[in-house]
C-alpha positions in Angstrom: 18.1 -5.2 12.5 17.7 -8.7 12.5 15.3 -10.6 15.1 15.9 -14.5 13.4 14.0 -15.6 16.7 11.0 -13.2 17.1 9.7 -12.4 13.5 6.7 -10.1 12.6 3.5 -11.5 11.6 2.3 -10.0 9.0 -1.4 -10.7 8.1 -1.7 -10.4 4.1 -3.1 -11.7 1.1 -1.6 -11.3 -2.4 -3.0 -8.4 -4.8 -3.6 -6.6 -1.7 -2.2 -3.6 -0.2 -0.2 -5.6 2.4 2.0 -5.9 -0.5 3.6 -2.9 0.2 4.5 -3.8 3.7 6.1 -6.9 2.1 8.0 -5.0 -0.2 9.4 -2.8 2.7 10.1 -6.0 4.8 11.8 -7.2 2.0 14.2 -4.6 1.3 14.9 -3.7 4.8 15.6 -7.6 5.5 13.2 -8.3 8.0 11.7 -11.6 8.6 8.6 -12.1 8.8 5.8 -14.9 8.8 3.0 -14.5 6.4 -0.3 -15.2 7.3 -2.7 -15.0 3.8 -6.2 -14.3 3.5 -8.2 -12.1 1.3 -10.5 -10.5 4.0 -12.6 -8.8 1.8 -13.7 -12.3 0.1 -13.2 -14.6 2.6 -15.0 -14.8 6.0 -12.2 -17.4 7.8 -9.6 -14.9 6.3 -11.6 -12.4 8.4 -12.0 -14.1 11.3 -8.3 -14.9 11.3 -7.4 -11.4 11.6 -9.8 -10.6 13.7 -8.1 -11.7 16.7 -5.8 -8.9 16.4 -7.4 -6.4 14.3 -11.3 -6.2 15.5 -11.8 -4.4 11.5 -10.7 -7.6 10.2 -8.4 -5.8 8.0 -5.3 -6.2 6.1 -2.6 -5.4 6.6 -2.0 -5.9 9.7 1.2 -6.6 11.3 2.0 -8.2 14.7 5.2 -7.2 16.7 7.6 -10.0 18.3 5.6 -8.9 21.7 2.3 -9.3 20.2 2.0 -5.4 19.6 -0.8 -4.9 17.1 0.0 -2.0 14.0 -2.9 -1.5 12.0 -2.8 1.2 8.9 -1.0 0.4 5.7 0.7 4.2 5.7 1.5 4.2 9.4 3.0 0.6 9.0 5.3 1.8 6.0 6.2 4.9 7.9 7.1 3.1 11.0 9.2 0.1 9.1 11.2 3.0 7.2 12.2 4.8 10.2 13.4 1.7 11.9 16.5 1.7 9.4 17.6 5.1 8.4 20.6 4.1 6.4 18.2 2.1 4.3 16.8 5.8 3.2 12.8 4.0 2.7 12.0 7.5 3.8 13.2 11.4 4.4 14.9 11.7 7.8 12.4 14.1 10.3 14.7 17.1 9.6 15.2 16.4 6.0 12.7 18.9 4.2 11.1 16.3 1.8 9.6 14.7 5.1 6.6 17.6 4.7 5.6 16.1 1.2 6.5 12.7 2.3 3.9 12.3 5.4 1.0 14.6 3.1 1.6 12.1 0.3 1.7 8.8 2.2 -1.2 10.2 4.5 -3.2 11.1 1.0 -2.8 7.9 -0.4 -3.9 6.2 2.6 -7.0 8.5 2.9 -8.2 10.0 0.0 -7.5 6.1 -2.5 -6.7 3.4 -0.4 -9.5 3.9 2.1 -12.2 4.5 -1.0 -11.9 0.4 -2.2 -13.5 -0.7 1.1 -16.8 0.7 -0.5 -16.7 -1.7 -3.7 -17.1 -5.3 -2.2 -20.4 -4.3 -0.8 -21.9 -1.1 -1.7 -24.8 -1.0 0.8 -21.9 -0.1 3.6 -22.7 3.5 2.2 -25.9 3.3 2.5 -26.6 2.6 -1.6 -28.8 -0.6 -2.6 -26.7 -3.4 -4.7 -28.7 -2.2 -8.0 -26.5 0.9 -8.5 -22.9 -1.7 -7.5 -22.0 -0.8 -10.5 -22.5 2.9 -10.7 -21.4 3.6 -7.2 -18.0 1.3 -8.3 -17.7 3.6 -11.7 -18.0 6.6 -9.5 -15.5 5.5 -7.2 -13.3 4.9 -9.7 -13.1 8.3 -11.5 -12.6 10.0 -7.8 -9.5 8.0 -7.4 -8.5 8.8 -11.1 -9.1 12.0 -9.8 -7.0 12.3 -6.7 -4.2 10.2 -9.0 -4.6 12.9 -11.4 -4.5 15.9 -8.4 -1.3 13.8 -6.9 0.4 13.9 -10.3 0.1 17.8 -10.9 1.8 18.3 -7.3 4.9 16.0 -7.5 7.9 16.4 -9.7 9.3 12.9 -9.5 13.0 12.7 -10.0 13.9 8.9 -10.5 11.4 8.2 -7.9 8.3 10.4 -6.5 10.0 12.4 -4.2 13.7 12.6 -6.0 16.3 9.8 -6.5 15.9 8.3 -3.4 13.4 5.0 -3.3 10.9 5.5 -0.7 8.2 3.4 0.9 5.6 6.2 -0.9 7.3 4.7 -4.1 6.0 0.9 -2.9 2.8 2.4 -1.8 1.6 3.8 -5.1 3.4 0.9 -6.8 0.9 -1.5 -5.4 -2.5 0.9 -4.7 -2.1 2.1 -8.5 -2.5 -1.7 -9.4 -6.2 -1.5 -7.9 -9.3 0.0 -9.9 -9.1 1.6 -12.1 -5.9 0.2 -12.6 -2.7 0.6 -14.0 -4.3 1.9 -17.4 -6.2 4.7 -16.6 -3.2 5.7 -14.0 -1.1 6.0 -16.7 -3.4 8.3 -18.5 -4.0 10.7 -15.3 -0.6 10.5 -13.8 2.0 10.7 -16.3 4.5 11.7 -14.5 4.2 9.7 -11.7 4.4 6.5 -14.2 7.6 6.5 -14.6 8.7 6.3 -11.2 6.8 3.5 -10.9 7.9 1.5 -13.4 11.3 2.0 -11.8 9.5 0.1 -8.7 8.3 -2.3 -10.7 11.8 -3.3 -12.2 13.6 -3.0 -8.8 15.6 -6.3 -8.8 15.3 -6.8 -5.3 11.6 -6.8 -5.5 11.0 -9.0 -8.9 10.1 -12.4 -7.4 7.8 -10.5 -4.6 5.8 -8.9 -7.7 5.6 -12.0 -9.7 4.4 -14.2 -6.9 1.9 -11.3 -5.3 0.7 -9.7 -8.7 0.5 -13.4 -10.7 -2.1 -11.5 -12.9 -0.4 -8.6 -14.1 
């Protein structure tokens, strides 16, 4: 599992949802060199990115051959299958893989992708008078989908049962963006536990303290 000589690059920026991929690097024991750079405030964190990722997007995560992966889901997905006995995810023929792929796949789509819209609203179209209705609004559809997510699961210890999974990490961190950890603890209940459990996984404390200073 270990490639001391050819890390990842991973490019990132703390509070972000690269942090997920770090958390998965982290407990799989990958190396990995961080490059950081809030893209979405910083135009020389953009343009860094940009050489490998024309969306100037994080995260993305470079391969020891320069392979470019792109896609916060498909990079958790991918790192958890590299290391089956690390169990980060359901095996293919293991029947919680269904829920597993719709789950990481919703996140991805129907949350994650919604926050690219708040930096600057006139990338739909609306003029930067309404910023902060069109952020308000955004905000209730996510408390919405968190909400829809929440009636669909029955967490065991963690979302999908007792197993920690990189879905586990991806909620961890996305449920720390607007409208925050709050008003996801009103709308998804039951998910809050498991999270917490994430939260308070030893392995992971000194990652969330350095890449969540605020919370």
């Amino acid at each position: 599992m270990h490639h001391p000589h050819a890390p990842l690059t991973l490019y990132g920026a703390e509070a972000s949802g690269a942090v997920a991929v770090e958390a998965a690097l982290t407990l799989l024991g990958l190396p990995y060199t961080l490059i950081e750079g809030a893209t979405w405030a910083e135009e020389a964190a953009r343009d860094r990115v940009a050489t490998s990722n024309p969306m100037r997007q994080i995260p993305t995560l470079v391969m020891p051959d320069g392979e470019v992966m792109t896609e916060s889901a498909a990079i958790l997905i991918y790192l958890a299958d590299l290391d089956p006995a690390a169990s980060l995810a359901p095996a293919p023929n293991d029947p919680k893989r269904r829920q597993f792929l719709r789950w990481m796949l919703y996140v991805s789509s129907a949350i994650y992708s919604l926050h690219w819209i708040k930096p600057d609203v006139s990338r739909i179209g609306a003029p930067q008078a309404a910023c902060e209705s069109v952020i308000e609004a955004v905000h209730e559809r996510i408390a919405f989908c968190w909400a829809n997510m929440d009636g669909q699961l029955n967490p065991g210890r963690y979302l999908l049962g007792d197993e920690l999974t990189v879905l586990d990490l991806y909620v961890a961190v996305v449920s720390r963006f607007g409208p925050w950890r709050e008003r996801f603890a009103e709308v998804a209940p039951r998910m809050l536990a498991a999270v917490h459990h994430v939260d308070a996984e030893p392995r992971l404390a000194a990652l969330w303290a350095a890449r969540f200073p605020e919370d």
